[in-house]
MIVEXTI-364492 format. One record per residue (C-alpha): residue number from 0; residue in three letters; x negated, y, z. Coordinates in steps of 0.001 Angstrom, whole numbers. Layout:
<recs>
+-----+---------+---------+---------+---------+
: num : residuo :    east :   north :      up :
+-----+---------+---------+---------+---------+
: NUM :     ala :       X :       Y :       Z :
...
+-----+---------+---------+---------+---------+
</recs>
This chain:
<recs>
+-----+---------+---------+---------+---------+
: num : residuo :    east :   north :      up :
+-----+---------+---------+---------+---------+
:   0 :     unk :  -12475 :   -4408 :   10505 :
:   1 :     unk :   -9513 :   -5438 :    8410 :
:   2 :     unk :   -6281 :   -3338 :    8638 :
:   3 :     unk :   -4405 :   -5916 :   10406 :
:   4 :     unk :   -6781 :   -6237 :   13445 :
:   5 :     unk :   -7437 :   -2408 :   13621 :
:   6 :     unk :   -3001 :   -2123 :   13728 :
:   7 :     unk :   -3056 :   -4671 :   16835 :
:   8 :     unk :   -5522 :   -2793 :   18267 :
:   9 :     unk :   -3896 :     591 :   18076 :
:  10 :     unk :    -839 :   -1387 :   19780 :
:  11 :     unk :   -3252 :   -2697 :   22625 :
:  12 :     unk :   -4299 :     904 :   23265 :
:  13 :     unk :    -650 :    2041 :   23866 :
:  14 :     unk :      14 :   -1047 :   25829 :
:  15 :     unk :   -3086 :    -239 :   28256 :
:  16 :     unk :   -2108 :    3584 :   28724 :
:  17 :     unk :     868 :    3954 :   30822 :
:  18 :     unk :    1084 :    7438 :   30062 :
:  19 :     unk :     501 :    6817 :   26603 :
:  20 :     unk :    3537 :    4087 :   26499 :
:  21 :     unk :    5605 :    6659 :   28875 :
:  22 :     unk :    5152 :    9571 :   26255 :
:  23 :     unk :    6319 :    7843 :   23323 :
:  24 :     unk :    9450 :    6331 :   25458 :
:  25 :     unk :   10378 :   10092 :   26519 :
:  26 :     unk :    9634 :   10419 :   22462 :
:  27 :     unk :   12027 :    7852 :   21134 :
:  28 :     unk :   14861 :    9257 :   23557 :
:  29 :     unk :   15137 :   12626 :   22821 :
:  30 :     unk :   17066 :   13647 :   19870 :
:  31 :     unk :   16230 :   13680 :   15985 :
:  32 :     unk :   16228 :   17068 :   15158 :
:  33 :     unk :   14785 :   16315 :   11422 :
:  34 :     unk :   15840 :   13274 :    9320 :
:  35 :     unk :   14727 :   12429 :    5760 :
:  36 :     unk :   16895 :    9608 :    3970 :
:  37 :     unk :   16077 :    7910 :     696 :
:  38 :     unk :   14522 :   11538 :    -764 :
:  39 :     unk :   13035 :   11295 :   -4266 :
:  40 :     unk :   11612 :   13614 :   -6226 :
:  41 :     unk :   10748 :   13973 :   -9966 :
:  42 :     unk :    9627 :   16596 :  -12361 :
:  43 :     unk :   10154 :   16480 :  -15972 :
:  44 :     unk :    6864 :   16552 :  -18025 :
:  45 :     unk :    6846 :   17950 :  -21876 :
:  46 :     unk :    6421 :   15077 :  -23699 :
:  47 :     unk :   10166 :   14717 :  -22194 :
:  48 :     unk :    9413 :   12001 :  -19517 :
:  49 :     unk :    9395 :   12357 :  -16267 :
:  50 :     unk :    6911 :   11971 :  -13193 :
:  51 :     unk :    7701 :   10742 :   -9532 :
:  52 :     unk :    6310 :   12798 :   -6880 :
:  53 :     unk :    7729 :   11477 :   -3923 :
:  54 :     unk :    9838 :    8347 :   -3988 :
:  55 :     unk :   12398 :    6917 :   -1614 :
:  56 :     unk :   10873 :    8580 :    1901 :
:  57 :     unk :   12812 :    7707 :    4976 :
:  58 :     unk :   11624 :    9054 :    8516 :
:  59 :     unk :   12986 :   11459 :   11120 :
:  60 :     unk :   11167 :   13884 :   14100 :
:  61 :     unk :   12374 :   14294 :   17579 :
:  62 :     unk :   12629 :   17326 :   19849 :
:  63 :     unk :    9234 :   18954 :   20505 :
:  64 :     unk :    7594 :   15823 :   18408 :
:  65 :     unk :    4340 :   17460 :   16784 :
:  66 :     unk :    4064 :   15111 :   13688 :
:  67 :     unk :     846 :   14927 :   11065 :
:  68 :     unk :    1454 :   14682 :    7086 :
:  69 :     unk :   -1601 :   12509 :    5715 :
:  70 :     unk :   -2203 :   11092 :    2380 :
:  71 :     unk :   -4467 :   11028 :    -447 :
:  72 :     unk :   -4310 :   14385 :   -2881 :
:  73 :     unk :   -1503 :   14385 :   -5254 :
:  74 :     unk :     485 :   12220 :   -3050 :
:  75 :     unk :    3330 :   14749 :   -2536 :
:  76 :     unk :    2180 :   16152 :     623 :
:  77 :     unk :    3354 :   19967 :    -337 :
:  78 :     unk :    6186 :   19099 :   -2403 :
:  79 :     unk :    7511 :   17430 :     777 :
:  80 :     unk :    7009 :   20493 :    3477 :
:  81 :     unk :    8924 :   22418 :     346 :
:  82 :     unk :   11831 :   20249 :     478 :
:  83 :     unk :   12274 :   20514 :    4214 :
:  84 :     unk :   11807 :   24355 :    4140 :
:  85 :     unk :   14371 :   24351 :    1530 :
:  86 :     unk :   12176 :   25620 :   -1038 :
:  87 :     unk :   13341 :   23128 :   -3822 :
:  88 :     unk :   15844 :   20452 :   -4103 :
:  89 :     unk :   15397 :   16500 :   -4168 :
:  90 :     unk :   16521 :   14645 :   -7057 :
:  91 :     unk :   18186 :   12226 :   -4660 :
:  92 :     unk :   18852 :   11973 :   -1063 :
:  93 :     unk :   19116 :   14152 :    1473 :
:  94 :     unk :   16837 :   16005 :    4829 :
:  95 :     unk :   19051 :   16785 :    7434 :
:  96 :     unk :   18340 :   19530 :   10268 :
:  97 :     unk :   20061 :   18428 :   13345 :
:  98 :     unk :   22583 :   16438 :   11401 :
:  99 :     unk :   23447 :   19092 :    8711 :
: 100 :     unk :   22323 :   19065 :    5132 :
: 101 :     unk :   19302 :   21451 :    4246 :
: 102 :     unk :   20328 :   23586 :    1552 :
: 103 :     unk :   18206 :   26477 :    1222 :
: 104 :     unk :   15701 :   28470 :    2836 :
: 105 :     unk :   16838 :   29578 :    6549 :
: 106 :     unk :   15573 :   30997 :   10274 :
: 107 :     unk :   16289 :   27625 :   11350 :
: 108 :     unk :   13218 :   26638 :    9681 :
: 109 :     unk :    9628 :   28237 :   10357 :
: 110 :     unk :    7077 :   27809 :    8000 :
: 111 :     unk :    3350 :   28904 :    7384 :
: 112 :     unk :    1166 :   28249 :    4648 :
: 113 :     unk :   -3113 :   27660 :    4268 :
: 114 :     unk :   -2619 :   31213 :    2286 :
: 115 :     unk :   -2336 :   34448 :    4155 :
: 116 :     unk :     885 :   35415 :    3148 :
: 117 :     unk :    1470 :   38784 :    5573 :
: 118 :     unk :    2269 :   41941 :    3999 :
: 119 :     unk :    -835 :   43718 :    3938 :
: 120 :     unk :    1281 :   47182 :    4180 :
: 121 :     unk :    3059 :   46235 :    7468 :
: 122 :     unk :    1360 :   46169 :   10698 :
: 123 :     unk :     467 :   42984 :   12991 :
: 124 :     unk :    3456 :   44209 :   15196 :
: 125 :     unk :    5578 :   45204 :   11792 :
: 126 :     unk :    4828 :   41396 :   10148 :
: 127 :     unk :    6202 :   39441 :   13579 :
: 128 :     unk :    9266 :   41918 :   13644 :
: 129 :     unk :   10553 :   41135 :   10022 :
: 130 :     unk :   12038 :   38235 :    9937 :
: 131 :     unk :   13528 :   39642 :   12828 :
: 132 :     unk :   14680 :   43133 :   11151 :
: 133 :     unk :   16017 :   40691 :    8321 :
: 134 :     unk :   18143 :   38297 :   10528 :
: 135 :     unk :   19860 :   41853 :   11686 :
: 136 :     unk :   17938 :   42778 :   15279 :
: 137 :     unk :   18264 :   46322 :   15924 :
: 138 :     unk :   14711 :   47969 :   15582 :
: 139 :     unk :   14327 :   48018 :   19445 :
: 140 :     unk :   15266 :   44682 :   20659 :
: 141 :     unk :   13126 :   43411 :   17561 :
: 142 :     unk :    9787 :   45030 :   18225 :
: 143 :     unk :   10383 :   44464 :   22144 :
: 144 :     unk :   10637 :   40216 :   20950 :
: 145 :     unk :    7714 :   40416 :   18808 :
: 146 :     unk :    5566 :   42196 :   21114 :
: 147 :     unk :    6604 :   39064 :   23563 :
: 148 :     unk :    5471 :   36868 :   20442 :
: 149 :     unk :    2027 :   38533 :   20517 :
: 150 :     unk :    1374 :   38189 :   23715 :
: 151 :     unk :    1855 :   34321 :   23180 :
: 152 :     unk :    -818 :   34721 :   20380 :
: 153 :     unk :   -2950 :   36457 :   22590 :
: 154 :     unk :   -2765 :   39349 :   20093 :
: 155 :     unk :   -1002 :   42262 :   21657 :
: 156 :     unk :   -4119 :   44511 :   21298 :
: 157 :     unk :   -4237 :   44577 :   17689 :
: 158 :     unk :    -447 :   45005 :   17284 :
: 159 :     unk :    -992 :   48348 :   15156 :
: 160 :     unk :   -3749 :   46727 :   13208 :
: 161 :     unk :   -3231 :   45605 :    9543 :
: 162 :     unk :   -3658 :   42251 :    8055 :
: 163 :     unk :   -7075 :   43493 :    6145 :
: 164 :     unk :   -8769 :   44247 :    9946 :
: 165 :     unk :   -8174 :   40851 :   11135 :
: 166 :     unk :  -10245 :   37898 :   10715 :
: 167 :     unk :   -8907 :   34517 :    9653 :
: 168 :     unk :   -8183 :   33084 :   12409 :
: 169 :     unk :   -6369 :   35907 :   13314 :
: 170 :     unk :   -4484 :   36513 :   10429 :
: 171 :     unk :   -3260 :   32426 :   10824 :
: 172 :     unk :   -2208 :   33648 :   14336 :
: 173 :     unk :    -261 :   36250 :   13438 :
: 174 :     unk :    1265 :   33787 :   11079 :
: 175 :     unk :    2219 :   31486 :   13300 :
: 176 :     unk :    3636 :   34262 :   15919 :
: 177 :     unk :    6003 :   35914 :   12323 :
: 178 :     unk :    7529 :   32054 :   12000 :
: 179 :     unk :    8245 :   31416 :   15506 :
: 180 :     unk :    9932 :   34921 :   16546 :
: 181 :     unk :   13318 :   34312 :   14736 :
: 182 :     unk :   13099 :   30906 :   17409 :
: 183 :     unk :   13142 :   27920 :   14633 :
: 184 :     unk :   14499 :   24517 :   15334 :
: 185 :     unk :   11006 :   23351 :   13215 :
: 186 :     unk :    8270 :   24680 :   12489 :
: 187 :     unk :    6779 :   23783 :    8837 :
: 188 :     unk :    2318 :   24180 :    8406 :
: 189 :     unk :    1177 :   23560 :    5162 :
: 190 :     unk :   -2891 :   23114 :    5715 :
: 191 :     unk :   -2890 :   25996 :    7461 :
: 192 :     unk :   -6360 :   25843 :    8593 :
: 193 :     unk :   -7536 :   24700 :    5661 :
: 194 :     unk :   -9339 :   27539 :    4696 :
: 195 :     unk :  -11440 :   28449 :    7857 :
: 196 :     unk :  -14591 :   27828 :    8679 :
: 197 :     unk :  -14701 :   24613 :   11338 :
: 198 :     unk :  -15622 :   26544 :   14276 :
: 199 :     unk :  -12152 :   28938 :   13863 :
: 200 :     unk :  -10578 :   25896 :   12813 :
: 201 :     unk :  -11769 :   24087 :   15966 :
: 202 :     unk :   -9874 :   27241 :   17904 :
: 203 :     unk :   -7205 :   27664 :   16521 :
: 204 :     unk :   -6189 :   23740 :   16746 :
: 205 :     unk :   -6618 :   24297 :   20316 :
: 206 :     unk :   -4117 :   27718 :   20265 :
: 207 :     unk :   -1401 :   25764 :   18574 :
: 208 :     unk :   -1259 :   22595 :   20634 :
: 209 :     unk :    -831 :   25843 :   23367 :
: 210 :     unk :    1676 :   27346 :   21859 :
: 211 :     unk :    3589 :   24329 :   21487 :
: 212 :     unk :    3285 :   23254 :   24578 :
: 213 :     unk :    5319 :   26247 :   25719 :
: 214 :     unk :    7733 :   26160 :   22803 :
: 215 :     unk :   11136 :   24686 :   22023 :
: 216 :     unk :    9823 :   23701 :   18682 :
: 217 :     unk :    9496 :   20405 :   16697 :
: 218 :     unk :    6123 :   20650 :   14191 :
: 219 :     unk :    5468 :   19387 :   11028 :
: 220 :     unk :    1949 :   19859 :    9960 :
: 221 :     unk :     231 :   18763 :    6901 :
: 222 :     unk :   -3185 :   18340 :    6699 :
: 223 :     unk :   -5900 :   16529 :    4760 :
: 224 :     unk :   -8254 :   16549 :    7452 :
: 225 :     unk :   -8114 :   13256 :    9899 :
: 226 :     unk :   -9661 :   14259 :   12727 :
: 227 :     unk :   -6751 :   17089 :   12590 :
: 228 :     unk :   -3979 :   15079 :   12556 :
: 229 :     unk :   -5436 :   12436 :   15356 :
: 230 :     unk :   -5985 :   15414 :   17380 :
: 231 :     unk :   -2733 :   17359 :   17398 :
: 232 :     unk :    -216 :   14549 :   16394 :
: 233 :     unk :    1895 :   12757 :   18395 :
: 234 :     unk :    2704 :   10143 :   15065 :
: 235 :     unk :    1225 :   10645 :   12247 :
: 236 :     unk :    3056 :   10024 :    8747 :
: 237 :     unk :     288 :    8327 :    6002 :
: 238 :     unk :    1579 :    8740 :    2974 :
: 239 :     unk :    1212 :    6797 :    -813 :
: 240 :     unk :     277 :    8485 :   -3910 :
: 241 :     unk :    1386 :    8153 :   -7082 :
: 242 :     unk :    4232 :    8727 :   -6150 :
: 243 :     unk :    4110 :    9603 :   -2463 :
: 244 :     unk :    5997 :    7002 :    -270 :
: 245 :     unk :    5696 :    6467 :    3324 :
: 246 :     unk :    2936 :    4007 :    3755 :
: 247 :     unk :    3273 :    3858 :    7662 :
: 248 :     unk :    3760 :    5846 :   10637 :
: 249 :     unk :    1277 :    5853 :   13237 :
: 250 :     unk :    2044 :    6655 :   17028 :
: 251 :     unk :   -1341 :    8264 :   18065 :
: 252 :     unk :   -2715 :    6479 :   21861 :
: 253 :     unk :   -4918 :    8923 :   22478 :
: 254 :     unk :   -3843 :   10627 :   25170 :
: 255 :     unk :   -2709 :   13915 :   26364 :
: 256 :     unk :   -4005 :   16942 :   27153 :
: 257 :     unk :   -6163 :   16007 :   24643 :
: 258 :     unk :  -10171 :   17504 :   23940 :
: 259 :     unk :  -12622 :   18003 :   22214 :
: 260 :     unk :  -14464 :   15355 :   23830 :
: 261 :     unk :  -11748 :   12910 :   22729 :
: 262 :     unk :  -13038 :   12636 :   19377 :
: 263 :     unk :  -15632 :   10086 :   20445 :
: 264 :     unk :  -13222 :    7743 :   22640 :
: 265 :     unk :  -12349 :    4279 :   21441 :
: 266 :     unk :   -8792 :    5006 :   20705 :
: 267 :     unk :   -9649 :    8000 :   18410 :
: 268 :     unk :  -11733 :    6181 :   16390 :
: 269 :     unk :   -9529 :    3132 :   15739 :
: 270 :     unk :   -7063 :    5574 :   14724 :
: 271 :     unk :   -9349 :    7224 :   12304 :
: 272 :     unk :  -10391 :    4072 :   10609 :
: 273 :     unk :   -6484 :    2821 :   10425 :
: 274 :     unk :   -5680 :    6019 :    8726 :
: 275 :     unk :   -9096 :    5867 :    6270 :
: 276 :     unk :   -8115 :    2343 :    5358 :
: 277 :     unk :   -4812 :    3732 :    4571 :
: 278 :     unk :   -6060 :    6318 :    2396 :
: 279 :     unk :   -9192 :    5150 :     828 :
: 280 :     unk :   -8761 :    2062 :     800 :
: 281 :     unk :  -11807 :    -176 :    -913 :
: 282 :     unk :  -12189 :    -347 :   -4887 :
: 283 :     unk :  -10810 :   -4082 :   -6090 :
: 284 :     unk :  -11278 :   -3999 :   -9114 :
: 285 :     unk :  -14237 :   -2736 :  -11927 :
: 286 :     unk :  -11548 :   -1048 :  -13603 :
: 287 :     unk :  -10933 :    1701 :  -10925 :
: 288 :     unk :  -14978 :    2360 :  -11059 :
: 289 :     unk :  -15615 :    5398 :  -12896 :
: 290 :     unk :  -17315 :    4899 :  -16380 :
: 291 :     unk :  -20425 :    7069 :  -15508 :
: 292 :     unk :  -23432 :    6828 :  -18646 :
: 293 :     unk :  -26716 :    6236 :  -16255 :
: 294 :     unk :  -28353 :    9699 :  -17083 :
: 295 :     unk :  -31899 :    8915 :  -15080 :
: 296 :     unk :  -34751 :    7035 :  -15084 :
: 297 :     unk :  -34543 :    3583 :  -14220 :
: 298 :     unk :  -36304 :    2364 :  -10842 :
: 299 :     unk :  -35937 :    5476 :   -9505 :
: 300 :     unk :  -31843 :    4331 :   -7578 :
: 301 :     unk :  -31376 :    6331 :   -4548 :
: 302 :     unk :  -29111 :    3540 :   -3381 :
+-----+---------+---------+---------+---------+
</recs>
């Protein structure tokens, strides 16, 4: 199906959902909390050039808008989530947090990486209560607001564990409960299921679209996985590569509460193969076939 017909048809499944039309109305109404304008991008290489990582990106998020990162590898995906933590500075333009200029790492802005970054010397209660601890909270009030955290996470029974008892999942829960407890307007994921197994993965997708659900929080989540994005997303950002630019944003129809038995409905699908032609799409030209020496026997093709 060519990419044109496959976009009209995404558009016929909003049109045909009520609900699905209704939610992205509700969407387009409530206020940007994120906006990216004209943000570029470039590192400097040693032979004294330079090399464009992202170029030009323009897009915003709403209030409580769960929004996917997609693109090919080494399209900028994590140098992105970096510039709206704060983490490093554009070469041009700006990201703006509810109108204000991001300038630097700050509560306002939650973030969680694939890696298991909590302190393996602290407690599960002891990670959720630093940033806390660091923002000022009195000892007290901060474990009594992380223990509420836990709860969320369905992890208040291993509060006096340590990171090295806890499985993966787990660990990525704990995570998620340490970013949310200083109450960020956005919360940042960089693949952060990306390491488990797909079973824990499976879970844990299901735990966050939870959590969300009962949290004043807008998410940005990268992920190279599509089924991922289609299943959490409400739109879904495909980037370029070389160098990353916004090749379109998707509003997902699929609708919600969404399930695992979604991943087989019509709607699902079309999204998926929108986004693969996006991403991969199909080989033009003999020049972008790799140059691979025929190291077997001839008549013995497995194709």
């Amino acid at each position: 199906m060519s990419a044109p017909a496959v976009t009209t048809e995404l558009a016929d499944y909003r049109r045909q959902s009520p609900a699905v039309a209704e939610r992205f109305q509700k969407l387009r109404e409530r206020p940007v909390v994120l906006e990216v304008r004209d943000l570029t991008r470039t590192f400097a290489t040693r032979q004294g050039g330079e090399t464009v990582a992202l170029r030009s990106l323009n897009f915003c998020a709403h209030r409580r808008e769960f929004m996917c990162l997609i693109g090919p590898s080494g399209c900028g995906k994590s140098t992105l989530i970096r510039l709206l933590a704060g983490l490093d500075e554009p070469t041009s333009g700006q990201v703006l947090l509810d109108g204000q200029p991001v300038s630097g790492p700050c509560p306002d802005r939650g973030m969680v990486f694939q890696g298991y970054t909590l302190f393996p010397w602290r407690t599960v209660l002891g990670n959720v209560m630093f940033g806390l601890e660091m923002g000022g909270m009195e000892s007290g009030r901060a474990k009594s607001e992380a223990l509420q955290w836990l709860d969320l996470v369905n992890l208040t029974k291993f509060k006096d564990a340590y990171p090295a008892q806890l499985s993966g999942g787990m660990k990525q829960r704990v995570a998620i409960a340490r970013a949310l407890a200083t109450n960020p307007r956005i919360l940042l994921m960089d693949e952060p299921f990306g390491a488990l197994d797909a079973q824990t993965r499976a879970q844990m997708q299901s735990y966050l679209l939870q959590i969300w659900r009962n949290v004043d929080v807008t998410i940005v989540f990268i992920t190279h996985d599509l089924d991922e994005a289609i299943y959490l997303a409400d739109r879904i950002l495909v980037l370029k590569a070389h160098p990353g630019e916004v090749q379109e944003l998707i509003e997902v129809p699929v609708p919600r509460p969404r399930g695992p038995a979604q991943f087989a409905t019509p709607e699902f699908l079309a999204t998926r193969r929108r986004i693969d032609e996006l991403i991969h799409p199909p080989l033009e030209s003999a020049g972008e076939k790799l140059p691979i020496v025929r190291l077997t026997v001839v008549g013995d093709d497995v194709e």
